[in-house]
C-alpha positions in Angstrom: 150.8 87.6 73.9 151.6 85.3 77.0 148.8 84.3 79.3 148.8 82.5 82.4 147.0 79.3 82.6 145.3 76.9 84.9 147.0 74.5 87.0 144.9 72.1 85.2 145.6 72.5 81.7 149.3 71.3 82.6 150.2 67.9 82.5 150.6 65.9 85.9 154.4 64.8 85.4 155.0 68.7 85.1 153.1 69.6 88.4 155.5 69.8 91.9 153.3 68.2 94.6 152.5 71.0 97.7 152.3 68.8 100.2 151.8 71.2 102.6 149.5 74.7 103.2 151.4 77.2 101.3 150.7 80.9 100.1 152.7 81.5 97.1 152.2 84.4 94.8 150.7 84.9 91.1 153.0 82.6 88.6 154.9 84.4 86.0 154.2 83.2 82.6 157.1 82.3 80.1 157.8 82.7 76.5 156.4 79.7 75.1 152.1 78.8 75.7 153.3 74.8 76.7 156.3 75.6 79.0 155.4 74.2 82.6 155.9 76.6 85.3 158.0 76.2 88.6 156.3 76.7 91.6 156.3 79.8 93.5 157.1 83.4 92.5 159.9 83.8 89.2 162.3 86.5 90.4 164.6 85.8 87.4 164.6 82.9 84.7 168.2 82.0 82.7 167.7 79.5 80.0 170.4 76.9 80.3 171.6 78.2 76.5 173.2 81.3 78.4 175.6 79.3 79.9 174.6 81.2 83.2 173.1 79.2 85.8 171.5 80.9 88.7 173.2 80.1 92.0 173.6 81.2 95.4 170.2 83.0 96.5 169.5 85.4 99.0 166.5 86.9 100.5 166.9 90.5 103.0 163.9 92.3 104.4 164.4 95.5 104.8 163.7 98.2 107.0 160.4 99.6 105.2 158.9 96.2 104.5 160.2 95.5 101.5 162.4 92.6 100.0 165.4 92.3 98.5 166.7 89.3 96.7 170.2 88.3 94.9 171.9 85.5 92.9 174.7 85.1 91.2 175.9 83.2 87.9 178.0 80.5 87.5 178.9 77.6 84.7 180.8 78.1 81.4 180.0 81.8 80.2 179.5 83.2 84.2 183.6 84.4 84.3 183.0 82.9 87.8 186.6 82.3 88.3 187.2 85.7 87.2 185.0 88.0 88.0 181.4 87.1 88.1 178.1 88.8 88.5 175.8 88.9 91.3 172.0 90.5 90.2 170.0 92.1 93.0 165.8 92.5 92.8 163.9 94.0 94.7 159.8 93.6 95.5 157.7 96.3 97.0 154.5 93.7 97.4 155.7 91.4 99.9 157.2 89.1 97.5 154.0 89.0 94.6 156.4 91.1 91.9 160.2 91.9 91.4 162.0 94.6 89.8 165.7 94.5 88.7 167.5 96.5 91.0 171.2 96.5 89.9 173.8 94.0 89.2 177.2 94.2 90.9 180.7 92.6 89.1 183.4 90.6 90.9 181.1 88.9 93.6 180.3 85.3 94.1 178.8 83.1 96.7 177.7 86.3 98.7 175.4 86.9 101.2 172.6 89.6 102.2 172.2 90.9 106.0 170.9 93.8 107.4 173.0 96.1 110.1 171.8 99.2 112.0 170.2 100.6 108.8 172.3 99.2 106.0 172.0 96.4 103.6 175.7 94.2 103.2 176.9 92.0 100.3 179.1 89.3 102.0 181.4 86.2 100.5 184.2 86.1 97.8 184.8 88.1 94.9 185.3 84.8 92.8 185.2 81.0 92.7 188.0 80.1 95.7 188.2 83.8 96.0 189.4 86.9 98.6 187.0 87.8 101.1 185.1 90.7 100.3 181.8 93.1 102.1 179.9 95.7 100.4 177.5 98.1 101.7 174.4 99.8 100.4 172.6 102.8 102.7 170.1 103.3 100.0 168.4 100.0 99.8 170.2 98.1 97.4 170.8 101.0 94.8 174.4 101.6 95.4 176.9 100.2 96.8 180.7 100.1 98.2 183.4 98.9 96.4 186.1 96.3 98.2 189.3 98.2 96.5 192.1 97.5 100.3 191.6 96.6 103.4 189.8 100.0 104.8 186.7 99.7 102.3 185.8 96.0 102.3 188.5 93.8 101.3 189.0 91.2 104.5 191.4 89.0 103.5 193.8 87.5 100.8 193.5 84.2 99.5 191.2 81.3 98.6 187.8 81.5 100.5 185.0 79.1 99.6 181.4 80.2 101.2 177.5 80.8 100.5 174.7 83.0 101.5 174.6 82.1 105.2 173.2 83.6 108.3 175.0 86.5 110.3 173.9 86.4 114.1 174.0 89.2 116.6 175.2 87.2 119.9 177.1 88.5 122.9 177.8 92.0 121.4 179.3 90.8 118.0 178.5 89.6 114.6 179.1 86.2 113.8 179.5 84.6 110.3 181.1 81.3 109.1 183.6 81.0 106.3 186.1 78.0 105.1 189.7 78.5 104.3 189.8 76.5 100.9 193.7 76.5 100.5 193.6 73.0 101.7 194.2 71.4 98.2 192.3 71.2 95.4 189.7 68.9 95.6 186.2 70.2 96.1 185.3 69.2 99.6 188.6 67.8 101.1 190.3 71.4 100.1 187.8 73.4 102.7 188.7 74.0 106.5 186.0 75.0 108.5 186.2 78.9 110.8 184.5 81.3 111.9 184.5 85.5 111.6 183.3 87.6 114.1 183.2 91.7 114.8 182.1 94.1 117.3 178.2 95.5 116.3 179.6 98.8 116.9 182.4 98.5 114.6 183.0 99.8 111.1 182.1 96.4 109.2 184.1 97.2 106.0 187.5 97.7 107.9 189.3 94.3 108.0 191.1 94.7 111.2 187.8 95.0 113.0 187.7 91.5 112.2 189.0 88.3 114.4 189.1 85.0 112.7 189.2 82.0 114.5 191.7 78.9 112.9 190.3 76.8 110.3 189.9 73.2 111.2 190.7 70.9 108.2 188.9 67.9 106.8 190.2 64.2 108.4 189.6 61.6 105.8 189.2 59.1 109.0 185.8 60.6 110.4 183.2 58.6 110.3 184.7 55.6 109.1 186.5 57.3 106.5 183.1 58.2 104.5 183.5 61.5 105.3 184.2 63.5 102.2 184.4 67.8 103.6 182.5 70.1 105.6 181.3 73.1 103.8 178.6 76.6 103.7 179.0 76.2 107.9 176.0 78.4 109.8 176.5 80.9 112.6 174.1 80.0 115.6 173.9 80.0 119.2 172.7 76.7 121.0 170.4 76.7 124.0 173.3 77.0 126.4 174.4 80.1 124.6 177.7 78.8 123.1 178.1 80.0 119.8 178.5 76.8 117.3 179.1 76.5 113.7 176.8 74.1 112.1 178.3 72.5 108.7 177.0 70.4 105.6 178.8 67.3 105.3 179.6 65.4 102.2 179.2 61.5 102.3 179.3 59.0 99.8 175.6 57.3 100.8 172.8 58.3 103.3 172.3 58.6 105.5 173.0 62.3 105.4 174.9 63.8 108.4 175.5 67.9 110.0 178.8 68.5 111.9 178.9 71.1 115.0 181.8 72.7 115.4 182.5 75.1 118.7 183.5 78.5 118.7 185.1 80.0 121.7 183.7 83.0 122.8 186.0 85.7 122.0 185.7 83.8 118.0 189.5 83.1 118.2 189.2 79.2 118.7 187.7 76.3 117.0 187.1 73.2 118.1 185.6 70.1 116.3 185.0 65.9 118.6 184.6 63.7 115.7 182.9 61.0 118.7 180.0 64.0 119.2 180.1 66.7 116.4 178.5 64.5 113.6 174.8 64.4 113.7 171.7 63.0 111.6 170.5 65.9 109.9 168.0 65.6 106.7 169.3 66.9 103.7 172.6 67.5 104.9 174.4 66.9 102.2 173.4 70.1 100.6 173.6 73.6 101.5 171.1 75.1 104.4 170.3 77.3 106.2 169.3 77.3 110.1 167.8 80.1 112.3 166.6 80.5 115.9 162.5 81.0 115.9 162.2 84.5 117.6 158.8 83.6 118.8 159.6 80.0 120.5 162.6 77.6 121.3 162.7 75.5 118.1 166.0 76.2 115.3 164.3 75.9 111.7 165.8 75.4 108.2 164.5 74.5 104.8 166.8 71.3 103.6 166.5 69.6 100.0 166.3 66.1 101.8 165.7 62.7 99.6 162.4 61.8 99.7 161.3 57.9 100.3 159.0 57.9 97.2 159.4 55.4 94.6 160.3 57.8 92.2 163.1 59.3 93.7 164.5 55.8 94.9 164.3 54.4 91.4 166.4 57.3 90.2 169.2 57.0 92.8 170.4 54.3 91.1 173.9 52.6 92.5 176.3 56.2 91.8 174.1 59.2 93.1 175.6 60.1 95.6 173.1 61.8 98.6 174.2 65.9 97.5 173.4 64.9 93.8 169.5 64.5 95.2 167.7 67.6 94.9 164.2 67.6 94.0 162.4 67.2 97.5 162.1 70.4 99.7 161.0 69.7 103.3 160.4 71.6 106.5 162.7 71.0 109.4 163.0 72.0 112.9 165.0 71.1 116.2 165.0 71.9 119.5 168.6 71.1 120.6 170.1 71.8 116.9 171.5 67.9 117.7 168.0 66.2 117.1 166.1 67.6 113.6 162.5 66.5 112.6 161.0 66.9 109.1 157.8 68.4 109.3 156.5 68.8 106.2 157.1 68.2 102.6 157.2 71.8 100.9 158.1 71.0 96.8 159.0 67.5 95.3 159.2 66.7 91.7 159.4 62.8 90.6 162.6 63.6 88.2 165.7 63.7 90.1 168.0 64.3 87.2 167.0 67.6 85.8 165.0 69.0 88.8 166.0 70.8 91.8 164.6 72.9 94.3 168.3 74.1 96.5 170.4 76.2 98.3 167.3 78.1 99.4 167.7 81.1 102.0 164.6 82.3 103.9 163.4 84.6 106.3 160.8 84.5 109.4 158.2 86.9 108.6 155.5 86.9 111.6 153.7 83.7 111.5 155.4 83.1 107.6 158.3 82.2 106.4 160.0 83.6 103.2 161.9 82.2 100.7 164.3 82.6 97.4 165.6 79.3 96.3 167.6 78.0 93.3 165.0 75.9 91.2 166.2 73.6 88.5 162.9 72.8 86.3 161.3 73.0 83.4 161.2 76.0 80.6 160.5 76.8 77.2 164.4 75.6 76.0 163.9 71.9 77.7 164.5 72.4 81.1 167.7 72.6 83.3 170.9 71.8 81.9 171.0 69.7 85.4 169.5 69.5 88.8 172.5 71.4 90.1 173.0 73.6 87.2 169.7 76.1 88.4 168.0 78.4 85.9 165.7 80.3 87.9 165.4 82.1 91.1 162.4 81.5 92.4 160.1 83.1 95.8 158.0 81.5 98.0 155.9 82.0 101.4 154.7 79.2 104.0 151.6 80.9 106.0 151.6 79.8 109.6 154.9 77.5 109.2 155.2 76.3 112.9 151.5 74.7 112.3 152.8 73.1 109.0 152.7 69.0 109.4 152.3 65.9 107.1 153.5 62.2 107.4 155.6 62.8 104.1 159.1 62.2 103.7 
């Protein structure tokens, strides 16, 4: 039988550094009595011998307290371009244990919100997919299906997105997608828009909602380094404009955000190459940003590259600044324009088979919460990559807005 063990009886290239006061719950042992363990909570662990990696986490809180978490699979056995899975847990103990809850087919790169007392599913239902929401009133047991346009099915063609926020602003929900029939090239194939609905209305009927255009890439931008803006975030600035903030892709750091306007009936966007394009930390990878509901800053946890020696020496000439992923930092800003790191939250030296991505949190009181898609160590050798995630993994940062180190 499996038994946990000291941090100390593990080697020191196998420990993450926590560079910062964090609360995470008990580890979860694996299968073998040598296999390291990554930091944080295990909600679910797939060996890279699946073929199943574990991408695109998200993390609901739901009305009674408890938590809610999803994933879905992608690489060579996932049917992603098909019709892939999406697997939904669920903890009872703020975030200690999980329990399977179901798993859902034909879903990819969705989303979990909560709305006036039900849980939503949002995103494609495949790789470049349709747009698709599904809804569950019993807490993540059961759920809709997206079979036409009245139950869930938004719209026809290729859609690329991730698990981003959904605002409530100005009496609608607000949610960014990109239009991804612009080639196909990864990046330079996305347009960037923006979907919107009235809080009253009946989310699963597609002509409830308005999409604004989609603004494609320009190979010019910023001196033509600019490679595609993807996995955009709905938020209001502090002049109350609604603005969708974008990962950019670039060839070397440093690592840029682009904010894109949104007119306020959602119908129009708007991009100014001279202003949009900011300095943002770990921009070259998915993030996610949120307005504090207790004071003025916008946070978001962002896999940034670290200036230790390590990571440096593993950049090399070719790694490019989104194939960087094993430094996990606290951010915040109080313009969304200006972003300062804060704080260190998970590093590990190896850049090449470690990761610690795509994460999707939660403000919980003085905490925040978090599922993230954690490339490291198991009893089969590890990741297959950085990229290529086999666990989902949960974490909590007590008293977050006191969190500060001289890290980076």
């Amino acid at each position: 039988m499996n038994t946990k063990r000291p941090l100390s009886a593990f080697s020191a290239p196998a420990l993450f550094l926590a560079l910062c006061t964090a609360v995470l719950g008990p580890l979860t042992p694996l299968a073998a009595d040598n296999a390291p363990l990554p930091p944080g909570v295990i909600i679910n662990h797939s060996p890279q011998s699946t073929g199943l990696y574990i991408g695109s986490p998200s993390l609901a809180i739901l009305s009674e307290g408890h938590y809610l978490a999803s994933h879905d699979y992608f690489g060579p056995k996932s049917l992603e371009h098909e019709c892939p899975t999406v697997a939904l847990f669920r903890s009872t103990d703020r975030g200690q244990t999980w329990q399977p809850v179901t798993r859902l087919r034909c879903l990819f790169w969705n989303g979990l919100f909560t709305h006036r007392g039900a849980v939503y599913l949002m995103g494609a239902d495949k790789h470049h997919g349709r747009i698709v929401i599904r809804r569950s009133r019993d807490a993540g047991l059961t759920w809709s299906e997206p079979r036409d346009a009245q139950t869930g099915l938004l719209a026809e063609g290729q859609f690329h997105t991730a698990p981003v926020p959904v605002i409530e602003h100005a009496g609608r929900l607000w949610r960014a997608f990109e239009n991804a029939s612009g080639g196909t090239k990864w990046g330079e194939r996305y347009q960037a828009g923006m979907l919107s609905i009235p809080v009253g209305a009946d989310l699963l009927v597609a002509s409830n909602w308005t999409f604004s255009n989609f603004l494609p890439r320009n190979a010019e931008w910023l001196g033509g380094r600019f490679g595609g803006w993807l996995e955009g975030n709905a938020v209001v600035s502090p002049q109350g404009r609604v603005l969708n903030l974008l990962r950019v892709d670039t060839p070397a750091p440093p690592e840029k955000a682009a904010l894109v306007e949104i007119s306020a009936d959602g119908r129009t966007a708007s991009f100014d190459p001279d202003l949009g394009f900011i300095d943002f930390p770990g921009g070259a990878k998915k993030f996610t940003v949120r307005k504090d509901p207790q004071g003025d800053f916008y946070w978001t946890v962002a896999t940034i590259i670290s200036g230790d020696a390590a990571t440096m020496a593993g950049l090399g000439t070719t790694r490019k600044p989104a194939g960087v992923r094993n430094s996990l930092a606290l951010l915040r800003s109080a313009d969304l324009r200006h972003w300062e790191i804060r704080c260190r939250l998970l590093h590990h030296p190896d850049v090449a088979r470690h990761g610690f991505q795509y994460v999707d949190w939660q403000f919980e009181g003085p905490d925040l919460i978090a599922a993230c898609r954690t490339a490291f160590d198991d009893a089969e050798g590890g990741a297959h990559n950085n990229h290529d995630a086999n666990y989902l993994t949960f974490h909590r940062w007590a008293n977050f807005r006191t969190l500060k180190n001289d890290l980076q």
